[in-house]
N, CA, C and O atoms as CSV, one atom per row, in Angstrom:
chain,resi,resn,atom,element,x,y,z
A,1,UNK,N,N,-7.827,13.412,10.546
A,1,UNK,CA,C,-7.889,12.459,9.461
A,1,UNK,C,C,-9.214,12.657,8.748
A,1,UNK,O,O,-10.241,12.997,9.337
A,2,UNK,N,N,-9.129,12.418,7.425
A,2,UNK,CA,C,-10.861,12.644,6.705
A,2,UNK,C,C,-10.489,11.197,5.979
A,2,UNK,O,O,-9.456,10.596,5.683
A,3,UNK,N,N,-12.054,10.958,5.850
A,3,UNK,CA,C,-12.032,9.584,4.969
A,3,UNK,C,C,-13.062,9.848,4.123
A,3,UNK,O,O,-13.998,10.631,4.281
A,4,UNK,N,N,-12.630,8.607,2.552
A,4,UNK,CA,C,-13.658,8.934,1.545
A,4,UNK,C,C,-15.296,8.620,2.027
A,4,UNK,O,O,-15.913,8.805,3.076
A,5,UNK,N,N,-15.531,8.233,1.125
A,5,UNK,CA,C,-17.256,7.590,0.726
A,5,UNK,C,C,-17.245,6.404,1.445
A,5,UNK,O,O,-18.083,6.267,2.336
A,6,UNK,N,N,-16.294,5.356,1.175
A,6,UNK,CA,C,-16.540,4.218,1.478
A,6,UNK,C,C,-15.460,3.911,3.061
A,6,UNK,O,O,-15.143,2.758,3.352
A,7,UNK,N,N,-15.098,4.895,3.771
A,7,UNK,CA,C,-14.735,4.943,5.186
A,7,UNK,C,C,-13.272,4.723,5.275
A,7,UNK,O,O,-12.859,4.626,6.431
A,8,UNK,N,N,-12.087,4.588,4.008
A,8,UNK,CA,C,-10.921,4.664,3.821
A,8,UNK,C,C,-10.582,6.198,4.654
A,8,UNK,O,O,-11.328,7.127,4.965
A,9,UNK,N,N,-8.908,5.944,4.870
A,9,UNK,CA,C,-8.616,7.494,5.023
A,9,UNK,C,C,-8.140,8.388,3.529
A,9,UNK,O,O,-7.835,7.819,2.481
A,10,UNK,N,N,-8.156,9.422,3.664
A,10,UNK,CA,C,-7.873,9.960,2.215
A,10,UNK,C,C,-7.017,10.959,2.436
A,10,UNK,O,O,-6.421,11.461,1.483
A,11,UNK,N,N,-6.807,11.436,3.828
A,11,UNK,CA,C,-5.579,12.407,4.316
A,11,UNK,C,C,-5.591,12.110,5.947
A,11,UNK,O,O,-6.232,11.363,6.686
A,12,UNK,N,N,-4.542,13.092,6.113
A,12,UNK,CA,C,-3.845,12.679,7.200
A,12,UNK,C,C,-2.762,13.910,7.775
A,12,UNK,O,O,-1.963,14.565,7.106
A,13,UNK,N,N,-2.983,13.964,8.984
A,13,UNK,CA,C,-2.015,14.747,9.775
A,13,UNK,C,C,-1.339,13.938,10.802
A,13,UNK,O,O,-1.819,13.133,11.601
A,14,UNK,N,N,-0.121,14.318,10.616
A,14,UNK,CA,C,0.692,13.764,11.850
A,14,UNK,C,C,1.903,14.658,12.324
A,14,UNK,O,O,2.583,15.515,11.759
A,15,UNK,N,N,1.898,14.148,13.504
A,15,UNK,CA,C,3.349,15.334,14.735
A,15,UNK,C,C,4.510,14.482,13.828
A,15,UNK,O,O,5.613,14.598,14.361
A,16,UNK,N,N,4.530,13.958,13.046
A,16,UNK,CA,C,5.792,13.121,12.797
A,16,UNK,C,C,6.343,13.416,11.349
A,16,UNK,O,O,7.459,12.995,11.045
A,17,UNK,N,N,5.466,14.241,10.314
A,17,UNK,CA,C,5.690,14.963,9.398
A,17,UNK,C,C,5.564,16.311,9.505
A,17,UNK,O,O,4.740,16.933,10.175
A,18,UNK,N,N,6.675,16.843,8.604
A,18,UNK,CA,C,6.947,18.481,8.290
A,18,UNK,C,C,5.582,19.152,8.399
A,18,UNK,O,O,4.577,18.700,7.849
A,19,UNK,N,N,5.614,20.549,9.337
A,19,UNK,CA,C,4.755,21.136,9.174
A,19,UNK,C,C,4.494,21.909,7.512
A,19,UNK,O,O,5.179,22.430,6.632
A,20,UNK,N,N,3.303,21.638,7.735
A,20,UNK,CA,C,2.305,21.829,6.231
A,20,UNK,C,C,2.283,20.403,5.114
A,20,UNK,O,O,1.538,20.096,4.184
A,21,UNK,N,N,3.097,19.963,5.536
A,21,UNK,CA,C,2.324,19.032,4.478
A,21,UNK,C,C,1.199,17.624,5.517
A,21,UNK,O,O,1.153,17.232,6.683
A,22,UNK,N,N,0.612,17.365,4.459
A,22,UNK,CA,C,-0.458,16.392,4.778
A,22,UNK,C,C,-0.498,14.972,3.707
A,22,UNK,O,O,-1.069,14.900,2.618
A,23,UNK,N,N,0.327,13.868,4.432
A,23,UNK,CA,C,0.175,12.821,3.486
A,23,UNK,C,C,-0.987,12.650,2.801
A,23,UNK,O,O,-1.902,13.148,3.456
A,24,UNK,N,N,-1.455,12.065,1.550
A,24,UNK,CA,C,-2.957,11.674,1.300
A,24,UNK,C,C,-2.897,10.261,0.715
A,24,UNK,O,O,-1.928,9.513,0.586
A,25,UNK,N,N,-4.243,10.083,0.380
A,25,UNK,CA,C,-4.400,8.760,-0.274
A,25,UNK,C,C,-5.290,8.182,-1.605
A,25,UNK,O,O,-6.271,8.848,-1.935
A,26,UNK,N,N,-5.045,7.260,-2.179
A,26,UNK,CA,C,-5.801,7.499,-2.699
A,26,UNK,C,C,-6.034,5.397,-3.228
A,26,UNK,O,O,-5.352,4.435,-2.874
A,27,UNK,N,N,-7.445,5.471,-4.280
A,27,UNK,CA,C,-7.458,3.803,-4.075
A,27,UNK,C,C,-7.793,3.337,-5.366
A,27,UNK,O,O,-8.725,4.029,-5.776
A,28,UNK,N,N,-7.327,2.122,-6.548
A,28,UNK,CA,C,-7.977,1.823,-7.673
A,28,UNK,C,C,-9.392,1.741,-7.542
A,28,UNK,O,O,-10.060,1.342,-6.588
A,29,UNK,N,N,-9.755,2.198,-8.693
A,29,UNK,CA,C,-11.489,2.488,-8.767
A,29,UNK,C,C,-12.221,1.119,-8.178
A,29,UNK,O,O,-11.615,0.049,-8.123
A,30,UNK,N,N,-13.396,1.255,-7.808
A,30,UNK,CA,C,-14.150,-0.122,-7.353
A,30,UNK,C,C,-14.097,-0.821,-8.840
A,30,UNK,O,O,-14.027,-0.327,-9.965
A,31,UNK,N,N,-14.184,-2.725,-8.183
A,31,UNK,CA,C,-14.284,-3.518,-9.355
A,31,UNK,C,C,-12.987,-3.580,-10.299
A,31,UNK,O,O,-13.129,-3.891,-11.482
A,32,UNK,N,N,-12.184,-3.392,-9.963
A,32,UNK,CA,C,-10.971,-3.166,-10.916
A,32,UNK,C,C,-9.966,-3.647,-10.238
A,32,UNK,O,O,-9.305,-3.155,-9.324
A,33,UNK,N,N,-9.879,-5.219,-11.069
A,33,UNK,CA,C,-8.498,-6.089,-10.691
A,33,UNK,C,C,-7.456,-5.750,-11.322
A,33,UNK,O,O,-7.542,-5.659,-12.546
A,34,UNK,N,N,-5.964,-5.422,-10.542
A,34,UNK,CA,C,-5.558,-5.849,-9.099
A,34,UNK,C,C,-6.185,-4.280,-8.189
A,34,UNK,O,O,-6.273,-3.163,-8.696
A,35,UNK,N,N,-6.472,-4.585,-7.050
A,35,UNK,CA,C,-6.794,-3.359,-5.985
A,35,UNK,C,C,-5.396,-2.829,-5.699
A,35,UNK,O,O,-4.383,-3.527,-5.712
A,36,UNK,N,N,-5.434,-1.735,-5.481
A,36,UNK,CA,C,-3.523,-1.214,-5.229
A,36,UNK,C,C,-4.506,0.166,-4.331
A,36,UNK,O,O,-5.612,0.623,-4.619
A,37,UNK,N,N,-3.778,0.450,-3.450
A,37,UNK,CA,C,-3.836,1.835,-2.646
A,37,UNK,C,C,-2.282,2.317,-2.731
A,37,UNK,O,O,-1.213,1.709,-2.671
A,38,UNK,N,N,-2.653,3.725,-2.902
A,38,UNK,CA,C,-1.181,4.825,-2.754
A,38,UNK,C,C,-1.438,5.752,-1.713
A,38,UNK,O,O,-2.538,6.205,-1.395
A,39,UNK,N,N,-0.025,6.065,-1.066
A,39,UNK,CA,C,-0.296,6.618,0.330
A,39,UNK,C,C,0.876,7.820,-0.248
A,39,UNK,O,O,1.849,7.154,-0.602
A,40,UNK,N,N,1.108,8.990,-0.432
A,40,UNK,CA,C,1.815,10.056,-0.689
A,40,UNK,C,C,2.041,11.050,0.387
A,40,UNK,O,O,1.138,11.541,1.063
A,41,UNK,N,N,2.919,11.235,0.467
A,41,UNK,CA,C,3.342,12.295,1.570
A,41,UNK,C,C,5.046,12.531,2.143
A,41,UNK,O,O,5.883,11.801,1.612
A,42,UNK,N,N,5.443,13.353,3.013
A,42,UNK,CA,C,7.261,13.961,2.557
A,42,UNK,C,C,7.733,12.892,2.642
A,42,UNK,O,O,8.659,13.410,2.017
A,43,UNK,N,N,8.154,11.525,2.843
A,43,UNK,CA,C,8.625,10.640,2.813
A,43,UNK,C,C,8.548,10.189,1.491
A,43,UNK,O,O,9.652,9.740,1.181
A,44,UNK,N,N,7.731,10.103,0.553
A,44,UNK,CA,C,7.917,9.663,-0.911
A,44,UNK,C,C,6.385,9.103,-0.973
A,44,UNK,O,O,5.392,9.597,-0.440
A,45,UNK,N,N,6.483,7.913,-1.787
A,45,UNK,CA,C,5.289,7.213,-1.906
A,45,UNK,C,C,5.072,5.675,-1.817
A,45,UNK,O,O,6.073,4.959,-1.832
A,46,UNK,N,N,3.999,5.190,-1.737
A,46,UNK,CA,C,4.018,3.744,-1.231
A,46,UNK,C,C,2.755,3.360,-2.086
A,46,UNK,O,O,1.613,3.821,-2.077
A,47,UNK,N,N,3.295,2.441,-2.769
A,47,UNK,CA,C,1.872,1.567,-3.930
A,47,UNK,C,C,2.211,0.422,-3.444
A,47,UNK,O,O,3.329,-0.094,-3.441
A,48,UNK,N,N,0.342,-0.334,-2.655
A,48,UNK,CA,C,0.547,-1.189,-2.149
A,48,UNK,C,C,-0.579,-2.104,-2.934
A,48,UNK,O,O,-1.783,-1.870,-2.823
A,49,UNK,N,N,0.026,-3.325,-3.854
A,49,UNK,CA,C,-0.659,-3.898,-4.679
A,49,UNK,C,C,-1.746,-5.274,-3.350
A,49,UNK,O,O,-1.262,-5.750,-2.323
A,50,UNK,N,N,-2.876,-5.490,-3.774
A,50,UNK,CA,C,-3.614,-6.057,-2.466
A,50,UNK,C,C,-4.258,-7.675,-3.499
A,50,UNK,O,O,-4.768,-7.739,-4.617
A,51,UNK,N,N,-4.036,-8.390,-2.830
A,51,UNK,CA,C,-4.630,-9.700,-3.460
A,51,UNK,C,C,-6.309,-9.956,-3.468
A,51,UNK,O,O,-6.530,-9.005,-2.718
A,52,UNK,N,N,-7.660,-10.500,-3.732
A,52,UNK,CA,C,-8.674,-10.937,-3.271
A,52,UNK,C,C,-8.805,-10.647,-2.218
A,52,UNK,O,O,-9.579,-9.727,-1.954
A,53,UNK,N,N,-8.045,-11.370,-1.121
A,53,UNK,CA,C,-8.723,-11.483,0.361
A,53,UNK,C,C,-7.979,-9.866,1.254
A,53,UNK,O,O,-7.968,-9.709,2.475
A,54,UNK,N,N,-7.464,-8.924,0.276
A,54,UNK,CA,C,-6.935,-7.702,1.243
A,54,UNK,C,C,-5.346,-8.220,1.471
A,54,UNK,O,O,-4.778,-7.285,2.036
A,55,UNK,N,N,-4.548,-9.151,1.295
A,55,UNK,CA,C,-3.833,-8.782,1.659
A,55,UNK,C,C,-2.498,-8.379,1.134
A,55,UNK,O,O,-1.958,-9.350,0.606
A,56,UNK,N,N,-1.567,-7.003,1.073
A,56,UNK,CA,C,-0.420,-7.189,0.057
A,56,UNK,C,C,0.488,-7.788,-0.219
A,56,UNK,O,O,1.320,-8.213,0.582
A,57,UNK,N,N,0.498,-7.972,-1.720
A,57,UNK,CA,C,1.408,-9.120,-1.847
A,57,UNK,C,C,2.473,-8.296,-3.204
A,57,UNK,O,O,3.143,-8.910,-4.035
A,58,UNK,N,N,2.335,-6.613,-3.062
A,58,UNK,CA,C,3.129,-6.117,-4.085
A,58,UNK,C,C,3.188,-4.641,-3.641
A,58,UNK,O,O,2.328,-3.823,-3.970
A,59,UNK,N,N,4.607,-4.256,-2.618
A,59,UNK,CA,C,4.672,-3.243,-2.318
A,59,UNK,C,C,5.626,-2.074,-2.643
A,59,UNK,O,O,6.539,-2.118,-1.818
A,60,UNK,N,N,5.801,-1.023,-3.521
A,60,UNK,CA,C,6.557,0.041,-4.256
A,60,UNK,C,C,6.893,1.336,-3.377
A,60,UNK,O,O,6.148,2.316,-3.398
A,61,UNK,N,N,7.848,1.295,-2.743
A,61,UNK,CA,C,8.881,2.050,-2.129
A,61,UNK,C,C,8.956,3.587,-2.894
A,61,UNK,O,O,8.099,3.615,-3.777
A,62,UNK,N,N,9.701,4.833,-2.820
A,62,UNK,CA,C,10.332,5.669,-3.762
A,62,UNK,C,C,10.232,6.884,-3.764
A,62,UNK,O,O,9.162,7.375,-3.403
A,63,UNK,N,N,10.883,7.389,-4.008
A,63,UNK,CA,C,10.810,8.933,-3.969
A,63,UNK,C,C,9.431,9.692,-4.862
A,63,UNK,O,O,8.944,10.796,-4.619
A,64,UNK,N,N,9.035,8.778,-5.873
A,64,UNK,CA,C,7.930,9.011,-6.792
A,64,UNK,C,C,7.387,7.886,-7.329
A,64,UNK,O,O,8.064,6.865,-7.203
A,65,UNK,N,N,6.269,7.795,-7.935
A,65,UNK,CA,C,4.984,6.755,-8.268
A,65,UNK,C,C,6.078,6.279,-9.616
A,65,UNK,O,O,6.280,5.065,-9.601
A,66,UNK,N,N,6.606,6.821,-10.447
A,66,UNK,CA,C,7.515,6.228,-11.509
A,66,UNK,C,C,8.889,5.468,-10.647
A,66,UNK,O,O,9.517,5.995,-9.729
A,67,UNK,N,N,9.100,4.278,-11.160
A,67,UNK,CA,C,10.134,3.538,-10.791
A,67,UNK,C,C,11.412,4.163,-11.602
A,67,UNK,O,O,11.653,4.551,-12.745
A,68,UNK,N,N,12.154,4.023,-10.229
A,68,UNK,CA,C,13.721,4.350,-10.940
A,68,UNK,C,C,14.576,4.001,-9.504
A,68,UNK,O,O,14.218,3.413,-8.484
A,69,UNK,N,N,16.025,4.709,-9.940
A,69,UNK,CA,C,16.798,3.900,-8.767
A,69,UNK,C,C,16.974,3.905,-7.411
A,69,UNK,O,O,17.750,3.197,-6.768
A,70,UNK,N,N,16.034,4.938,-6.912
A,70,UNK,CA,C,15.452,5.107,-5.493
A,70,UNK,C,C,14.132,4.251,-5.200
A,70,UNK,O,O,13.438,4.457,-4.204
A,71,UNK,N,N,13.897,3.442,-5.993
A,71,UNK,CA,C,12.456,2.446,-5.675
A,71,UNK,C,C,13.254,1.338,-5.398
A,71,UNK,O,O,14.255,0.858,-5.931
A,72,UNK,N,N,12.265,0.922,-4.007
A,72,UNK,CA,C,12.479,-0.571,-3.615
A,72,UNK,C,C,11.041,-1.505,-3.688
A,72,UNK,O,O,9.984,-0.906,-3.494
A,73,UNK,N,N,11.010,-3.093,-3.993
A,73,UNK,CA,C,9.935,-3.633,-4.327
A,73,UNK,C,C,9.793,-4.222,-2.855
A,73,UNK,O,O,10.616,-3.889,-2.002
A,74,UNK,N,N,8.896,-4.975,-2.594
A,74,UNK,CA,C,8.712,-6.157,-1.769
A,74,UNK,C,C,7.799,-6.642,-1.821
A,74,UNK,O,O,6.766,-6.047,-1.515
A,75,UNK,N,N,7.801,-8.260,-2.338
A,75,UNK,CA,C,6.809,-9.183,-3.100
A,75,UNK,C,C,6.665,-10.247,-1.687
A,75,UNK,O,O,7.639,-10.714,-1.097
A,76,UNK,N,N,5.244,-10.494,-1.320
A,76,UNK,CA,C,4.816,-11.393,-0.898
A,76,UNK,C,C,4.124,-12.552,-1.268
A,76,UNK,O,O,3.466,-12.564,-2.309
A,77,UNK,N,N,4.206,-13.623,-0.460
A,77,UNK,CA,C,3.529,-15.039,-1.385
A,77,UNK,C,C,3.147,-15.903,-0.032
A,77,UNK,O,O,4.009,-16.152,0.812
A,78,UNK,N,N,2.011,-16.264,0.077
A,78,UNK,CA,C,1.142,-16.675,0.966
A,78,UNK,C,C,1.162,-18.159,0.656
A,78,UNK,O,O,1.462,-18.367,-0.519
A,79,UNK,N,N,0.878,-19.497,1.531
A,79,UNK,CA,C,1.205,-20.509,1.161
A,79,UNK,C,C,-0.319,-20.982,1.203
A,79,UNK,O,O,-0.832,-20.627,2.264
A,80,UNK,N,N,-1.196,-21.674,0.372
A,80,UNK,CA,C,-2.210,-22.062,0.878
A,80,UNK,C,C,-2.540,-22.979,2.248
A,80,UNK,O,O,-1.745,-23.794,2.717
A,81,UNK,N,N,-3.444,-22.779,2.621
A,81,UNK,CA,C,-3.704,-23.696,4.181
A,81,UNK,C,C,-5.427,-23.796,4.461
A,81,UNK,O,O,-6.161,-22.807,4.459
A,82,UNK,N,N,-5.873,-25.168,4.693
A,82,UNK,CA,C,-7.415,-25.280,5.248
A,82,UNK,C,C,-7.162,-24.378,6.566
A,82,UNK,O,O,-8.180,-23.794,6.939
A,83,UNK,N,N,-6.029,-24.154,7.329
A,83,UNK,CA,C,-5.985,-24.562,8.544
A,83,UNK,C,C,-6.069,-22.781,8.954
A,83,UNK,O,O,-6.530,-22.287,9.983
A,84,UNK,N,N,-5.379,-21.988,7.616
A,84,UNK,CA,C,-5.329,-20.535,8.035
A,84,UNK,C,C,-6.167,-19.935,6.704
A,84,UNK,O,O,-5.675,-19.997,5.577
A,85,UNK,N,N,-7.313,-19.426,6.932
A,85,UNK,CA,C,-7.907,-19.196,5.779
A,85,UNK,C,C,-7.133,-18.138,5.311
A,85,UNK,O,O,-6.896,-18.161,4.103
A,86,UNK,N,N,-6.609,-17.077,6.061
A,86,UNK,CA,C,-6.574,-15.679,5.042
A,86,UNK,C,C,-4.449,-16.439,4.752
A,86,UNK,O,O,-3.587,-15.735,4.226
A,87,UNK,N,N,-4.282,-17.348,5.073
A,87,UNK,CA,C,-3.093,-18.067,4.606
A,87,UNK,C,C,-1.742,-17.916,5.489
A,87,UNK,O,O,-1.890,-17.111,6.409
A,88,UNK,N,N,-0.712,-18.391,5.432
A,88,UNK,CA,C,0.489,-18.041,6.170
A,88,UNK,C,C,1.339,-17.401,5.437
A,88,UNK,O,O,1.223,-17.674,4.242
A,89,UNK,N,N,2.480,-16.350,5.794
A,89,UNK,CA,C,3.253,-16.188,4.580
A,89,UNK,C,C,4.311,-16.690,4.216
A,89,UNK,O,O,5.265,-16.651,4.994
A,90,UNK,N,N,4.456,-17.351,2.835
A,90,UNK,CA,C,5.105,-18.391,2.483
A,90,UNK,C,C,6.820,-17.882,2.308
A,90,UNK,O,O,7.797,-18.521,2.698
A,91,UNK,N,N,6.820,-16.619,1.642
A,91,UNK,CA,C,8.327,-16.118,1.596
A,91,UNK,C,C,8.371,-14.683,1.152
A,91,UNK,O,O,7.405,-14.660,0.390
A,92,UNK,N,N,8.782,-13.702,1.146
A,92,UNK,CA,C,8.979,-12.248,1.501
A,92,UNK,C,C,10.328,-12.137,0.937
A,92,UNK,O,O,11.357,-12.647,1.381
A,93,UNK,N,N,10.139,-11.179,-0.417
A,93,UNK,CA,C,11.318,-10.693,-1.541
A,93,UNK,C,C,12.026,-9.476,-0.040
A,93,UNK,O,O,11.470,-9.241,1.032
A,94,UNK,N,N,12.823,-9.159,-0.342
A,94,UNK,CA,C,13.834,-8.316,-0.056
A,94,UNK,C,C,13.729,-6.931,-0.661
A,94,UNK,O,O,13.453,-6.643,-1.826
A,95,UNK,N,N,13.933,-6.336,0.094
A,95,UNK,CA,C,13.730,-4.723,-0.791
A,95,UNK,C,C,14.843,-4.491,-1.579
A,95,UNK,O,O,14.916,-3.467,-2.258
C-alpha cells in the first residue's frame, strides 16, 4: 500500500484483484466543500461523498465515474443526538 502527503492510501494491492492491476485513490483538494474520495480499480469505481464530521452520507456505485445505468446511489441521513455526537443513522436509501 503507498499513501499520499497527508497519510491517506493512494494505491493498493490485493490477492483479491486480477493480477496487474492496482486499485488507486484519489481525494477532493483540501478546503473544498463537499469532501468526496474515489477509490478505482477492476471492480469499477466508488465516489464516496463525506459530511463535516467524516462521515458518508453520498455513495456512487458503477462501472465508471459518469453515471448511467450500471450506477447505484446510496444516500445516508444521520439523526441529530446530544447523546451520540458523531450521530445515529437516521435512514439509508437503497441502491
Amino acid at each position: 500500500m503507498t499513501y499520499d502527503l497527508l497519510g491517506r492510501p493512494a494505491s493498493a494491492t490485493s490477492p483479491f484483484t486480477p493480477s496487474g492491476t492496482t486499485p488507486t485513490y484519489s481525494y477532493s483538494p483540501q478546503n473544498v466543500v463537499p469532501v468526496w474520495q474515489q477509490a478505482n480499480g477492476p471492480n469499477g469505481v466508488t465516489i464516496t461523498t463525506l459530511d463535516g464530521l467524516g462521515r458518508p452520507i453520498h455513495v456512487l456505485r458503477g462501472d465508471s465515474a459518469t453515471p448511467d445505468a450500471t450506477t447505484s446511489y446510496v444516500d445516508t441521513v444521520y439523526a441529530p443526538g446530544a447523546g451520540s455526537p458523531l450521530g445515529q443513522v437516521q435512514k439509508v436509501s437503497r441502491p
